[in-house]
C-alpha positions in Angstrom: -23.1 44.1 29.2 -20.7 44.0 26.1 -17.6 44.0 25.6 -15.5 46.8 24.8 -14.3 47.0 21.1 -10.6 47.7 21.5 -10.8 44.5 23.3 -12.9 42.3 20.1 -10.5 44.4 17.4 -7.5 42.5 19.4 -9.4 39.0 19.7 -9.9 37.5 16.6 -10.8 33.4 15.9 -6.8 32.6 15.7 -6.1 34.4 19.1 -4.1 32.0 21.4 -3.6 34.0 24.1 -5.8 35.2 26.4 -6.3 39.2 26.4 -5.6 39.8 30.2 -8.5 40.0 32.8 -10.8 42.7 33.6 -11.4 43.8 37.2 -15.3 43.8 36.4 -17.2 41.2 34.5 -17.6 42.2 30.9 -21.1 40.3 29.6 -23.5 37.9 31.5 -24.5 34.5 30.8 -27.9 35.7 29.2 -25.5 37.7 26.8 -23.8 34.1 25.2 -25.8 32.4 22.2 -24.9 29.7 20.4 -21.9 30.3 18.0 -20.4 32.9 20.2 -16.9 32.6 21.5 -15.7 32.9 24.9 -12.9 31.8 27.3 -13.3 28.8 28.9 -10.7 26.7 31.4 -9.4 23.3 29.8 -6.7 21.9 31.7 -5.5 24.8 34.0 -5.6 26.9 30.6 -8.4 29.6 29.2 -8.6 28.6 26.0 -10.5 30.4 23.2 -13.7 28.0 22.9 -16.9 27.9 20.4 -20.3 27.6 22.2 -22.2 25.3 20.2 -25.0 24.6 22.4 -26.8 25.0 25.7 -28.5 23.0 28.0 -28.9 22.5 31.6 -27.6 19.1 32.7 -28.7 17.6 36.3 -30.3 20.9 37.4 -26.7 23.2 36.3 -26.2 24.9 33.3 -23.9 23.7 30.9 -22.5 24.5 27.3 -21.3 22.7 24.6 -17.9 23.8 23.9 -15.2 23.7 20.8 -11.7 25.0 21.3 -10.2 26.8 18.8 -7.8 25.5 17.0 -8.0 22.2 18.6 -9.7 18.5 16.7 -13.2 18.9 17.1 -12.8 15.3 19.0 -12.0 17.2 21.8 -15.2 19.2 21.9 -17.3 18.8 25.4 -20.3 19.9 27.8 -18.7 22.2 30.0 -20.1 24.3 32.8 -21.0 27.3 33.2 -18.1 28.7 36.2 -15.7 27.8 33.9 -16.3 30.6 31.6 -14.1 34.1 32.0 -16.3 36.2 32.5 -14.0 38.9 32.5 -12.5 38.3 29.1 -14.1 39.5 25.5 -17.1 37.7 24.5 -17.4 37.6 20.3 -20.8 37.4 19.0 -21.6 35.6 16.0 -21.5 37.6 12.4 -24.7 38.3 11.0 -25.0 36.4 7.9 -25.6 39.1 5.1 -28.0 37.8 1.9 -26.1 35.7 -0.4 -25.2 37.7 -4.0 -25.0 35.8 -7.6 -21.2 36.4 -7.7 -20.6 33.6 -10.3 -17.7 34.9 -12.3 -16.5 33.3 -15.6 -13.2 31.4 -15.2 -10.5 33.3 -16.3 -9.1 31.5 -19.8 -5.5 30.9 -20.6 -3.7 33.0 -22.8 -2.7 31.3 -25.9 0.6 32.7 -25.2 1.1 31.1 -21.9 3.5 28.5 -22.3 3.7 25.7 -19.5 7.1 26.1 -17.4 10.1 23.6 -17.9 9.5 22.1 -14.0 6.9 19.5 -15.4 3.5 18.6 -12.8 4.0 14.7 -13.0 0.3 14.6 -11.3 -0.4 15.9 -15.1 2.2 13.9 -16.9 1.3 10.2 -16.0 3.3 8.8 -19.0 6.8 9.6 -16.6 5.6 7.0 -14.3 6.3 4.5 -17.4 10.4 5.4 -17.5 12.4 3.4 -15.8 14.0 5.3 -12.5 17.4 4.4 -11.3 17.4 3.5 -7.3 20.3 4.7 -5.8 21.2 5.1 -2.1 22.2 8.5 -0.9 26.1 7.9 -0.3 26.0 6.2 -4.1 24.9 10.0 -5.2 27.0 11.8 -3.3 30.2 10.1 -4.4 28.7 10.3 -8.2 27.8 13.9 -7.5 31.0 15.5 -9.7 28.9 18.2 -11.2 26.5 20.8 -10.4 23.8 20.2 -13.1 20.9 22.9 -13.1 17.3 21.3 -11.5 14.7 23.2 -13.7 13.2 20.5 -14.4 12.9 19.0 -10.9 9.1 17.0 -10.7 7.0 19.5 -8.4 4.7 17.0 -6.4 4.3 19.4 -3.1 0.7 20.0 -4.2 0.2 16.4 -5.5 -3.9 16.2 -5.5 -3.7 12.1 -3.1 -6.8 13.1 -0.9 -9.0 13.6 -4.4 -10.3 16.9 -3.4 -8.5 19.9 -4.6 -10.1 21.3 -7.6 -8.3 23.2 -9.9 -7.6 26.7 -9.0 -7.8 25.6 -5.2 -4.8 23.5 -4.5 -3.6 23.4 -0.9 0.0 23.9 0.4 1.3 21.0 2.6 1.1 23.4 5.1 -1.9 24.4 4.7 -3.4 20.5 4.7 -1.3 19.6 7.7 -3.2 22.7 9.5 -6.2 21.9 8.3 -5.3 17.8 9.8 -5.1 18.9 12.8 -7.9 21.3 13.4 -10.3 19.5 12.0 -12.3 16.0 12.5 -12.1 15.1 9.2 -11.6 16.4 5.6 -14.9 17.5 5.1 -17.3 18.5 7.7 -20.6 17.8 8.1 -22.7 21.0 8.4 -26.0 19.8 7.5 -27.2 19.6 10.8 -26.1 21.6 14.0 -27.5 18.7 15.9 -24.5 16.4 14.2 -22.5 19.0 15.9 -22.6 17.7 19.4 -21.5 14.1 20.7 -24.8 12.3 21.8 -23.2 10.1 24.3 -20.4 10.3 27.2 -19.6 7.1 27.1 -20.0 3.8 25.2 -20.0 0.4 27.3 -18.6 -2.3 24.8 -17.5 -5.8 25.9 -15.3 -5.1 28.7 -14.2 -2.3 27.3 -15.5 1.8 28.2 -14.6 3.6 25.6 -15.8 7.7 25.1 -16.7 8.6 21.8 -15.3 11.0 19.2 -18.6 12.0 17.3 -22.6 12.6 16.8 -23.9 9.0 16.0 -27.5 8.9 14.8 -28.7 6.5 17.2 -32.6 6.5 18.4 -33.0 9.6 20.8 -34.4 7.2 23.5 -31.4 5.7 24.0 -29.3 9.4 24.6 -30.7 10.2 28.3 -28.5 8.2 30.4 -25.7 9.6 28.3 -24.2 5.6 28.0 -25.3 3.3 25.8 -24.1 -1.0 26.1 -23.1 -2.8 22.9 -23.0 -5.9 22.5 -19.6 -6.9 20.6 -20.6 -10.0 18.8 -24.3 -9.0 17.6 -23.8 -5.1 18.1 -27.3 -4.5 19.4 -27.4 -1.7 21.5 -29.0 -0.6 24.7 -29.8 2.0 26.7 -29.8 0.3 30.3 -27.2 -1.6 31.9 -30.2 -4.0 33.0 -31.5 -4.8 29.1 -28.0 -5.4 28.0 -27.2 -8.1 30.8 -30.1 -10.0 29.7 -29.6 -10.0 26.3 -25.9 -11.2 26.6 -27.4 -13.9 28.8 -29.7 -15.3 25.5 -26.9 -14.2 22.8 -25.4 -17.4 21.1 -23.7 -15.2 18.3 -19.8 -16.3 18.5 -18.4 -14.2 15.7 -19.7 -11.8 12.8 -22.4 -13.3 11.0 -20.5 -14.0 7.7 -17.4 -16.2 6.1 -14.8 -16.5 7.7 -11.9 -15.6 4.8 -8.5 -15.3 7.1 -7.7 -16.7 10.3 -3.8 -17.0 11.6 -2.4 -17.3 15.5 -3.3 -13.8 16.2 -6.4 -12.1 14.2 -9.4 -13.7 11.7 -11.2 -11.8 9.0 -14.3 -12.1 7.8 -16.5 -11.1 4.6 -20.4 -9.8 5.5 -22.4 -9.3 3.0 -24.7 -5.7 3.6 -27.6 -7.1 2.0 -27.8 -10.4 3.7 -27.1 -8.9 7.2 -28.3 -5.4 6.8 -29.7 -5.0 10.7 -26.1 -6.1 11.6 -24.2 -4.0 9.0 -26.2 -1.2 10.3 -25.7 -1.0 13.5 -21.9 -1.5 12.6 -22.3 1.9 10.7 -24.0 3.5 13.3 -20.5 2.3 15.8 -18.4 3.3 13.1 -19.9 6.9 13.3 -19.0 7.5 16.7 -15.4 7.8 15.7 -15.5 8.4 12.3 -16.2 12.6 11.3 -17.2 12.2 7.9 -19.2 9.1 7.3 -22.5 9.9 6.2 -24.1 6.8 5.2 -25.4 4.8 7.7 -28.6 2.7 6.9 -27.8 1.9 2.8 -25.8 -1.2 3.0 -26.4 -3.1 0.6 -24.1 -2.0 -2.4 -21.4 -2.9 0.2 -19.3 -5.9 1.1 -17.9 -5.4 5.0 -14.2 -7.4 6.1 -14.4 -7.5 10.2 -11.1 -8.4 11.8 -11.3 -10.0 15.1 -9.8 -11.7 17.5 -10.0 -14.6 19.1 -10.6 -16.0 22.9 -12.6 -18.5 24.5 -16.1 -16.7 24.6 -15.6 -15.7 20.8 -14.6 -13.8 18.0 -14.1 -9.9 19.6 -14.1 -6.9 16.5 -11.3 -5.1 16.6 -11.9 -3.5 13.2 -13.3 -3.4 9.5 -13.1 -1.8 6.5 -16.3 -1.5 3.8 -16.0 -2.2 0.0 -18.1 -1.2 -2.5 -19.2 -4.7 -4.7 -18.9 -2.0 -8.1 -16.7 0.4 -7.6 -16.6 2.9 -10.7 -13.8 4.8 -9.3 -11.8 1.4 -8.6 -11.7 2.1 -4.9 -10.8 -1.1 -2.8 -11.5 1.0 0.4 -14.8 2.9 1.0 -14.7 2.9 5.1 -11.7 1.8 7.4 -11.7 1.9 11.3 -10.1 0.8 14.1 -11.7 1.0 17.4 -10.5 2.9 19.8 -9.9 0.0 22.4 -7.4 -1.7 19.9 -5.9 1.8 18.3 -1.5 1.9 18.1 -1.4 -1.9 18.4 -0.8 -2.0 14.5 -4.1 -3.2 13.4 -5.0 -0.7 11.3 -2.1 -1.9 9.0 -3.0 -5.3 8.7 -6.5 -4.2 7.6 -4.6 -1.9 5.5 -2.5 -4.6 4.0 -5.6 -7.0 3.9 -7.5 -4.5 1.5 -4.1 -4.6 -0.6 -4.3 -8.7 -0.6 -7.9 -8.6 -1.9 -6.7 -5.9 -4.7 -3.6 -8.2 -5.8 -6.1 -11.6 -5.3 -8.6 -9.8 -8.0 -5.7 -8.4 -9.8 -6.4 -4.8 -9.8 -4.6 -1.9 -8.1 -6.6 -0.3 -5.4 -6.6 3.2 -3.6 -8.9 4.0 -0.5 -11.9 6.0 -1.5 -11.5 9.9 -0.6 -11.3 11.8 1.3 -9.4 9.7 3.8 -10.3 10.7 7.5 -6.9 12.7 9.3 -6.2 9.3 11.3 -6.9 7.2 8.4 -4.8 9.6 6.1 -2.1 9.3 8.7 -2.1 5.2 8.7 -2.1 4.9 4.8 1.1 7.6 4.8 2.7 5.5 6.8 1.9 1.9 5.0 2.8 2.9 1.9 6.0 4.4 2.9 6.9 0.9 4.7 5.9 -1.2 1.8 7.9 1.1 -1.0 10.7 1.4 1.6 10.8 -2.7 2.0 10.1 -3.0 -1.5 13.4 -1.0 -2.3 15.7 -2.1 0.3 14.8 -6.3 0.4 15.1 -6.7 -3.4 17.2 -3.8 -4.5 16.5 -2.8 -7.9 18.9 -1.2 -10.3 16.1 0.1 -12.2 12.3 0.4 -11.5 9.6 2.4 -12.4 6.8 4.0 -10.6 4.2 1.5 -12.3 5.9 -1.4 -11.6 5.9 -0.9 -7.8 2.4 -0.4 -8.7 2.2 -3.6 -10.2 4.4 -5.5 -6.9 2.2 -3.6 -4.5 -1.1 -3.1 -5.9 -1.1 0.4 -5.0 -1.7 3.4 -7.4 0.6 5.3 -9.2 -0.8 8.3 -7.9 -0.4 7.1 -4.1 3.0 6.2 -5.1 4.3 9.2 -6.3 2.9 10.9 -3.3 4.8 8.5 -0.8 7.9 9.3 -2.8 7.9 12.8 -2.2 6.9 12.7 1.1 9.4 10.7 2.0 11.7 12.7 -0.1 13.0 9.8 -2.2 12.4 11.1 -5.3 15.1 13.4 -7.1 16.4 14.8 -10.0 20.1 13.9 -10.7 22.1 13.8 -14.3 19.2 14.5 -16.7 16.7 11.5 -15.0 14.5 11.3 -12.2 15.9 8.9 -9.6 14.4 7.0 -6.8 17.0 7.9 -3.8 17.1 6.1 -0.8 18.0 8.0 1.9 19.8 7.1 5.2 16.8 7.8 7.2 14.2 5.8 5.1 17.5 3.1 5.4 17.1 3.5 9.4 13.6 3.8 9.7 13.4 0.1 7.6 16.0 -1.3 9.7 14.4 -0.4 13.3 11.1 -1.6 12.1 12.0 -4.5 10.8 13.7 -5.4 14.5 10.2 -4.9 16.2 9.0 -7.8 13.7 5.6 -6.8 14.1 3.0 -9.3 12.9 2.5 -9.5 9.1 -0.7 -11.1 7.4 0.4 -14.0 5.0 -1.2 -14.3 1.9 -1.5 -18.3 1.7 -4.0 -18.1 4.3 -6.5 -16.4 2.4 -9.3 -18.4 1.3 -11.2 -16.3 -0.6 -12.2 -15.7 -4.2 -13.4 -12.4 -5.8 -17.2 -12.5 -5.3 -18.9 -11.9 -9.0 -22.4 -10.5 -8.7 -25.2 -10.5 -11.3 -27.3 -7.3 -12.5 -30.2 -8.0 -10.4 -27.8 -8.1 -7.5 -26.3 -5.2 -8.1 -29.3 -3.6 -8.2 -30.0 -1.7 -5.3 -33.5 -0.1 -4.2 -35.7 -0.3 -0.8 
């Protein structure tokens, strides 16, 4: 049985609401393969899903489900009475041969002349000026004449994720969509397998946490559907039994490195990949089951990994980390960052944020996390930088100050700077210059957070110097 085709001309893979119900089935479960899409019932709603797979689980059959529309986090094994039966099944699109349609790229005419509203993303030399900072009542009382904005900076389309290539630039709209639908920036499509989460749940310390993601871990340890981690060595198990015993004959304390930071509340410390590669590794493979888009998972030894803890009396307990490569040719002083879920909107993920940024300013570089960011990670660095520039501003108020030397007070990039700016909409163009403006909100938003007095990492407690490795070091092989 098939579906009628006034009813797949109306359904479509945006369609949010339902078509309404049939009085007779319209296909059978022998008619769904994987990649069709079907109706399925997700918190008292049918909701457009994706079949991904199929399986039958404890002696039912069950189906591997993405919703439309949704973050692919939310993507689950679902039975098989949940699916309408008597709404439009779509069948997957036969994929048609792929043609040569390599076109040449279309060159500029000489003629074309670039327009008067300047791309500062293009212009790096206006991050030299100077900028006035001004509040917004200061330019509203200076604000006499109406003087034409032509030449107003366009940064909507401002390239900070490192992935728009020319010709294919993305509307804020457009990324915000594609935030919120997807796991990541970038999927990974190599493998349908990598598709589907391998475990429903993840027994760590005293914590259960479900997982986001495929993790790569041995197929042995996928039947039971948990798996136990230990969180000081991170060896994993696939038995409640093996894991007890272990713990009972673990004497690791704390990551098996230096420890670099350590105040009243958290401690950092530096791992080297190639001197603890089975521990690194497994760290990787934890890291994956929340993080979309990592891909490297068993190559650690170009890498140097920070592990913030904290601290009781059986240990050291990771609450996150963040990877660095030990040459980074693209000056990157972030190439993975995650918080685990356990410890997620307790502000950790800016202090290892703002740890990255005290490495940067202890080697003396300006640093920028390597893209493309995750859509939580993305998210967290918005919303550091905007604090920082915001207390930057307000605490020491400026009467000039240009884009680079907030770079230079912050270690942070020109080009992440500039983005934060417009986002936050404090960057305008008033009486032939390009101000800085401070507006009430970012004024309020400074103020309220600075009440909470959340806790801030303090740069004299860092004992650390910038590691300085030799060729044969840096050279990596297997």
């Amino acid at each position: 049985m098939t579906s009628d085709t006034e009813n797949l001309d109306i359904l479509d893979s945006t369609a949010l609401i339902p078509p309404k119900r049939t009085t007779e089935p319209l296909f059978t479960a022998s008619s769904i393969v994987p990649g069709s899409k079907v109706f399925v019932l997700k918190d008292d709603n049918y909701r457009l899903s994706e079949i991904l797979a199929f399986q039958v689980r404890r002696g039912k059959p069950s189906y591997y489900v993405h919703y439309v529309e949704f973050n692919k986090r939310l993507d689950e094994w679902t039975l098989e009475e949940n699916i309408d039966f008597h709404r439009p099944l779509v069948l997957p699109k036969a994929q048609s041969p792929k043609k040569d349609t390599k076109k040449q790229k279309k060159k500029t005419p000489a003629s074309s002349v670039p327009s008067s509203r300047s791309q500062l993303s293009s212009t790096p030399v206006e991050s030299d000026r100077q900028m006035s900072v001004k509040t917004e009542d200061k330019m509203d009382e200076d604000d006499n004449d109406n003087g034409d904005n032509d030449d107003e900076m366009d940064l909507d389309n401002l390239n900070v994720q490192g992935l728009v290539k020319e010709g294919e630039e993305l509307s804020r709209e457009d990324e915000i969509k594609k935030l919120r639908t997807s796991g990541s920036m970038t999927q990974n499509n190599v493998n349908a397998l990598a598709k589907i989460r391998n475990f429903t749940n993840i027994i760590i310390g005293n914590h259960e946490v479900e997982p986001w993601y495929f993790s790569p871990y041995p197929i042995e340890y996928t039947d039971e559907g948990s798996l136990f981690i230990c969180d000081f060595s991170l060896q994993y198990f696939g038995s409640k039994k093996q894991f007890e015993r272990f713990r009972s004959k673990c004497t690791l304390k704390h990551p098996p490195g230096n420890e670099i930071y350590r105040d009243e509340k958290v401690s950092f410390f530096e791992i080297d990949g190639r001197n603890q590669r089975t521990w690194c590794r497994n760290l990787c493979l934890l890291s994956k089951l929340f993080l979309d888009h990592k891909t490297l998972y068993y190559d650690v030894d170009p890498f140097l990994f920070y592990c913030m803890t904290r601290r009781d009396e059986l240990g050291h307990h990771l609450v996150g980390y963040f990877s660095k490569e030990k040459e980074s040719a693209d000056g990157y002083n972030v190439a993975c960052i995650l918080t685990l879920p356990q410890y997620q909107r307790h502000g950790y993920g800016k202090l290892l944020i703002q740890f990255s940024y005290m490495l940067s300013e202890r080697e003396g570089k300006n640093g920028s996390p390597e893209k493309p960011l995750s859509d939580l990670g993305l998210l967290s660095y918005r919303a550091y930088w905007a604090e920082t520039i915001a207390a930057l501003l307000i605490e020491t108020k400026p009467a000039e100050i240009s884009v680079e030397e907030i770079s230079q007070k912050t270690s942070m990039t020109t080009t992440d700077i500039l983005h934060t700016l417009q986002t936050m909409n404090m960057l305008r163009y008033y009486k032939g210059q390009h101000i800085i403006c401070i507006t009430d909100q970012v004024a309020q938003a400074h103020d309220k957070l600075k009440k909470k007095k959340k806790h801030q990492l303090d740069p004299k407690k860092l004992i650390w110097k910038p590691p300085v490795f030799t060729a044969s070091q840096l050279r990596f092989g297997w």
